[in-house]
C-alpha positions as CSV (number, residue, x, y, z in Angstrom):
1,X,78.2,-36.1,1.4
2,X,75.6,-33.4,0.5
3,X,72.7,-36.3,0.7
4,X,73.7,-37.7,4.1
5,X,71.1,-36.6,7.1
6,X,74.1,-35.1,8.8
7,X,77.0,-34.0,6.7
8,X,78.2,-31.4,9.1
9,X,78.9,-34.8,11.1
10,X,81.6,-35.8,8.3
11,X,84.7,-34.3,6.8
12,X,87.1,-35.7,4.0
13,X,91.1,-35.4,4.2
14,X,91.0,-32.1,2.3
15,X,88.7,-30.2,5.1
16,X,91.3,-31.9,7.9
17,X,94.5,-30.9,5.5
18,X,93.0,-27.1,5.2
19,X,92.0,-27.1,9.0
20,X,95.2,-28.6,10.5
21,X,96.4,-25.6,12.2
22,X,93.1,-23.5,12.7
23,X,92.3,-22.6,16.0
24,X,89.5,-24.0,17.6
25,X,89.4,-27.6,15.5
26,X,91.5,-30.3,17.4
27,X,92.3,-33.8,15.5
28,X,92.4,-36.7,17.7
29,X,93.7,-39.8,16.5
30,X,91.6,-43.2,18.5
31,X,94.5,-46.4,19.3
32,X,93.8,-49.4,21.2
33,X,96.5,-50.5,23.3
34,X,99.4,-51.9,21.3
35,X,98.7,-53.6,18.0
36,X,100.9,-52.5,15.5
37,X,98.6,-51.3,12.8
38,X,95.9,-49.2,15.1
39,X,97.4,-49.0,17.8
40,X,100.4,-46.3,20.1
41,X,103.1,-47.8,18.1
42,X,101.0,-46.8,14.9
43,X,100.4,-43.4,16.1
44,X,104.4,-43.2,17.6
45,X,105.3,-44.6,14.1
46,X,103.2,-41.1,12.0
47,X,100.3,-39.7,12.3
48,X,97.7,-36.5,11.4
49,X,100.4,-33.5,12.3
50,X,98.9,-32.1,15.2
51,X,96.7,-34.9,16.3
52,X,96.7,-36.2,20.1
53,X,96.1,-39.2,20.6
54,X,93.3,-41.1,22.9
55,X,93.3,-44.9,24.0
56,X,90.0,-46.8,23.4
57,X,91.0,-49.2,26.2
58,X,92.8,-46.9,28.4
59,X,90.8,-43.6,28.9
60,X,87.0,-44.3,28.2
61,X,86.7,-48.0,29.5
62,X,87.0,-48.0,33.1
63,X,88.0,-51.9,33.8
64,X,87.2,-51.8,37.4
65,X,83.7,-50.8,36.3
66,X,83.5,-53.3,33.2
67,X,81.8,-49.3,31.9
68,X,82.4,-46.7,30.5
69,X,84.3,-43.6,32.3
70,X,81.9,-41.5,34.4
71,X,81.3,-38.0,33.2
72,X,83.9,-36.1,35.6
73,X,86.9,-38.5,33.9
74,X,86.0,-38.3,30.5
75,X,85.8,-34.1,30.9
76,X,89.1,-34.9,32.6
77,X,91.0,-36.1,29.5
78,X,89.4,-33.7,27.1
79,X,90.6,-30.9,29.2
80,X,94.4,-33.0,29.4
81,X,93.8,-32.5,25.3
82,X,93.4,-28.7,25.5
83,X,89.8,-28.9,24.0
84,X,86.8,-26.2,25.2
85,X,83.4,-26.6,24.7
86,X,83.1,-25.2,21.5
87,X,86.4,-26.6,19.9
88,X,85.5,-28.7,16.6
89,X,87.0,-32.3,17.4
90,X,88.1,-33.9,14.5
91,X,88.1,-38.1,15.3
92,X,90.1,-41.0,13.4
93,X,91.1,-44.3,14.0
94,X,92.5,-47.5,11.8
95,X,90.6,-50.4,11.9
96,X,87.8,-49.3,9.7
97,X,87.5,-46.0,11.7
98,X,85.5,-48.1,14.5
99,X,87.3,-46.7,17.2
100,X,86.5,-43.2,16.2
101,X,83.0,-44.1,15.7
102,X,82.9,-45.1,19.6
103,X,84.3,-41.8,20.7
104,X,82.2,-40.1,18.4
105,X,79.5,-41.8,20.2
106,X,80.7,-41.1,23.5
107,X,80.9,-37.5,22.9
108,X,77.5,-37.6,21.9
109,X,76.6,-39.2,25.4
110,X,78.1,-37.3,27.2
111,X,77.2,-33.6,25.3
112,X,79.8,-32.0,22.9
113,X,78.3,-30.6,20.2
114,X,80.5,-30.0,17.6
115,X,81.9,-33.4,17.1
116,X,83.1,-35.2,13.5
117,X,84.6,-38.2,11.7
118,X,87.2,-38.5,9.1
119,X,85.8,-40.2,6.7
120,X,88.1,-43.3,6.0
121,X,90.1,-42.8,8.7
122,X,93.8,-43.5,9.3
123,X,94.1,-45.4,6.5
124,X,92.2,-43.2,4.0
125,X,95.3,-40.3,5.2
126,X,97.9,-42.4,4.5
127,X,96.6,-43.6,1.1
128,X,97.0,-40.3,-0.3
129,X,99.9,-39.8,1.1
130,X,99.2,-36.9,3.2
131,X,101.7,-35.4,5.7
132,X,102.5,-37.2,8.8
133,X,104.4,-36.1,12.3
134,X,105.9,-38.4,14.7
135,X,105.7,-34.9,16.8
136,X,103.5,-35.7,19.9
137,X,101.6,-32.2,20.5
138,X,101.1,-30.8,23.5
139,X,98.1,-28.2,24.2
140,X,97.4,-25.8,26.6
141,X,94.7,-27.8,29.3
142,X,91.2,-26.5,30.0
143,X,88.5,-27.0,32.6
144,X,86.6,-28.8,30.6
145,X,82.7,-29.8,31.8
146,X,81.0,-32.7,30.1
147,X,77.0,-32.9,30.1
148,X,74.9,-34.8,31.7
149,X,75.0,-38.5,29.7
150,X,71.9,-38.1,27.2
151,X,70.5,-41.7,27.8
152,X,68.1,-41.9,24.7
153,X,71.3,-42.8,23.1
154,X,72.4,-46.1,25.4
155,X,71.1,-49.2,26.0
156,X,71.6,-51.3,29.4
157,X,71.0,-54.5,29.9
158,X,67.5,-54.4,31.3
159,X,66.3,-51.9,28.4
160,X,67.6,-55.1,25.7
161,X,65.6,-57.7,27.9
162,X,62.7,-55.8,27.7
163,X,63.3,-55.3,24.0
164,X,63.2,-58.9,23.4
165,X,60.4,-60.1,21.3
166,X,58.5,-56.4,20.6
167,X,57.9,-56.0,17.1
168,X,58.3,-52.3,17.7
169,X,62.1,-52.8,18.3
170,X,64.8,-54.3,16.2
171,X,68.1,-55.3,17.7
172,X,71.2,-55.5,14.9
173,X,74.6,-57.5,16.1
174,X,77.2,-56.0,14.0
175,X,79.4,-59.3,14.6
176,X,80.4,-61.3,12.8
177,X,78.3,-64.6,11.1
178,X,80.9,-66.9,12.6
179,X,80.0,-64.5,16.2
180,X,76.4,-64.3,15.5
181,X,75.7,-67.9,15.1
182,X,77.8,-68.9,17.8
183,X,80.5,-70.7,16.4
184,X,82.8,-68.5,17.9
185,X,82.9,-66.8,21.2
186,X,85.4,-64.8,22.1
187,X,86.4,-64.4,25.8
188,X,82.5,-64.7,26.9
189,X,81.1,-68.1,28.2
190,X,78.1,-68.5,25.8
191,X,78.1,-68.3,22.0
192,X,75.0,-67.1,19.4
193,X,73.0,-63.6,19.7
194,X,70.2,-61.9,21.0
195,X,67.2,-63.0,20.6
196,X,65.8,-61.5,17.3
197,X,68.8,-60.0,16.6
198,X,69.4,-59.1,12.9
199,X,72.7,-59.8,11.5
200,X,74.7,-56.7,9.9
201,X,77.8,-58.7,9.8
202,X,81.1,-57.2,9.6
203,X,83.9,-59.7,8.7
204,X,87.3,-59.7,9.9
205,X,90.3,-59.4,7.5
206,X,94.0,-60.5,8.0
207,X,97.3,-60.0,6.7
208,X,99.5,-62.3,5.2
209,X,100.8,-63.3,8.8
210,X,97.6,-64.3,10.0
211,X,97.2,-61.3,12.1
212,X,94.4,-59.0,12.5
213,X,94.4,-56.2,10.1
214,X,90.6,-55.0,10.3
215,X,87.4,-55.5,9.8
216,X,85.3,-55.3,6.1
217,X,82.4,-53.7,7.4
218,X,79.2,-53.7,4.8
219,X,78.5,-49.9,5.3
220,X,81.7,-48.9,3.6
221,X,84.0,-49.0,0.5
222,X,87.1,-50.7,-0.2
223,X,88.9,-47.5,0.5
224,X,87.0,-47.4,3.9
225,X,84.9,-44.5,3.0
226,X,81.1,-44.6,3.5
227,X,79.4,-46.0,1.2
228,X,76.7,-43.3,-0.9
229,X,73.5,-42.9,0.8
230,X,71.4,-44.8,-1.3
231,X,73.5,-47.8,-1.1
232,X,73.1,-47.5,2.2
233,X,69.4,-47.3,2.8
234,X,69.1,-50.0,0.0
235,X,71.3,-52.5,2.7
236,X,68.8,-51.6,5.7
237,X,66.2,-51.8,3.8
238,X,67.1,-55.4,2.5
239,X,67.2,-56.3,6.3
240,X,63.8,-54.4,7.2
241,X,64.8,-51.9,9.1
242,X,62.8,-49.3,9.0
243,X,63.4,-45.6,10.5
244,X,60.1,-45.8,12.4
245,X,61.2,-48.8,14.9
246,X,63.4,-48.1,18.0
247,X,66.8,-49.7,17.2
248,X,69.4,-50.9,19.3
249,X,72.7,-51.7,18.3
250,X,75.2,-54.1,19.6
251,X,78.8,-55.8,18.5
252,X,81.2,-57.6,20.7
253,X,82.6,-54.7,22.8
254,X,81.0,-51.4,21.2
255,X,83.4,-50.9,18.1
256,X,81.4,-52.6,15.2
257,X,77.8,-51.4,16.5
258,X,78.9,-47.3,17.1
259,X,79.6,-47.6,13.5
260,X,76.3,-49.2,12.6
261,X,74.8,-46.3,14.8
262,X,76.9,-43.6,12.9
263,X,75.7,-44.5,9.8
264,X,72.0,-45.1,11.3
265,X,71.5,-41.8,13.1
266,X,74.5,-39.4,11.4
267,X,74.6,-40.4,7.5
268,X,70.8,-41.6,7.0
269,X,69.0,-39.9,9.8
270,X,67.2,-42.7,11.8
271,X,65.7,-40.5,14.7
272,X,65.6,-43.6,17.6
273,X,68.9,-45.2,18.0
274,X,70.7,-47.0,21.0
275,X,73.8,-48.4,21.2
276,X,74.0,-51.3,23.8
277,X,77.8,-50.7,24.6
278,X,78.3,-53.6,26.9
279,X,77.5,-55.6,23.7
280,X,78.1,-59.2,23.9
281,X,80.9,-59.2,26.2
282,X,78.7,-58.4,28.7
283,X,75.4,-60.3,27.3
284,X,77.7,-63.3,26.5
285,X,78.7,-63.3,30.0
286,X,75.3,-63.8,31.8
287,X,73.9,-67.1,32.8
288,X,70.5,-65.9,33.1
289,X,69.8,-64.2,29.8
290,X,68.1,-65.9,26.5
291,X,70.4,-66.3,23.6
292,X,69.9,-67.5,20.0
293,X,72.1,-70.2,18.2
């Protein structure tokens, strides 16, 4: 991890099982809602001893708002989590990590400084067969203060409409191919892509039963590590992308792109980044927005 632009940014399963009960490093474990393999009954069922637990869905999407939470709620729920402004937070999620890699983002936004990513995630723990609690924790609560959102790392709507076209800017959909070309669209009206858009396509994977298990995401191993760093720059540099273009990023509802913008800004060191976190869901929505077939 030595070569990546921001190691301190990543830690492997031994640095979490040597740090598990040192003061100051909290491990939080990202679930959304209810599925069964990344989300609460996943965590219920084991996971990282110590490690609370935060809902992708629940506390940092605020559905009335179709947004993310405002500053004073998310310093809210860190402070419910017993975590200061200099506590080392620890994140990890199933599903190819992707939820961890939103958080990680949003704690980015919104100004913690000392924040990192198990490297393959959930699943990368249990592979090795590492301890696991069904123990819920429960830490002392804080007054925690988030920062003022740093908005060189977000994109809205207006600032991808005025990307559109500039040769300056590259927009990547993480989607899928089946996404990106518009054969499937799900829960927006319209199908296809941005304008321009360039397609790092993830590809969902399934088990046996036809349910969702994850998503194979080109940045990463089999094991659901990250792939070395020259492998890495090799795959954007197939697609063109160079660090001297603004990028912004963009998925279906934030997961797959906040990984693409890890690996972008964390592991290879590409200094302009945005992440459109509305994504298509939002974009797919619109009547009155170009979109590519």
């Amino acid at each position: 991890m030595s070569t990546y632009a921001h190691p301190e940014s990543l830690v492997n399963t031994q640095w979490v099982a040597e740090h598990l009960n040192v003061p100051g490093v909290r491990i939080v474990e990202v679930v959304m809602g209810l599925h069964a393999s990344f989300g609460m009954p996943a965590y219920n069922e084991g996971h990282i001893p110590g490690a609370v637990v935060w809902d992708y869905e629940k506390d940092y999407l605020d559905p009335e708002q179709g947004d993310i939470v405002d500053k004073d709620n998310f310093g809210k729920q860190l402070s419910r989590s017993g975590i200061q402004s200099e506590t080392t937070v620890v994140l990890y999620s199933g599903l190819n990590n992707m939820l961890a890699t939103f958080e990680f983002w949003l704690m980015k936004f919104y100004g913690h400084k000392d924040v990192r990513l198990l490297d393959g995630g959930r699943q990368r723990w249990l592979d090795e067969s590492r301890p696991i609690s069904s123990t819920v924790p429960s830490y002392t609560p804080t007054s925690y203060q988030a920062q003022e959102p740093n908005w060189s790392l977000r994109a809205r709507r207006d600032d991808v409409l005025q990307a559109i076209g500039k040769e300056t800017i590259v927009l990547i959909d993480a989607r899928s191919e089946q996404m990106y070309r518009g054969e499937e669209k799900p829960g927006t009206q319209r199908g296809g892509h941005i304008p321009g858009a360039i397609n790092l396509a993830a590809q969902r994977t399934f088990h046996p039963d036809g349910s969702v298990k994850g998503w194979a995401i080109p940045t990463t191993q089999p094991d659901e590590t990250f792939k070395p760093v020259q492998e890495l720059q090799a795959l954007l540099d197939e697609f063109g992308i160079s660090r001297n273009q603004d990028i912004i990023t963009y998925c279906l509802r934030g997961g797959v792109s906040t990984h693409a913008w890890f690996v972008l800004t964390q592991l290879l060191g590409y200094p302009d980044v945005r992440e459109y976190d509305r994504s298509w869901a939002e974009w797919g929505s619109l009547e009155d927005v170009p979109v590519e077939t």
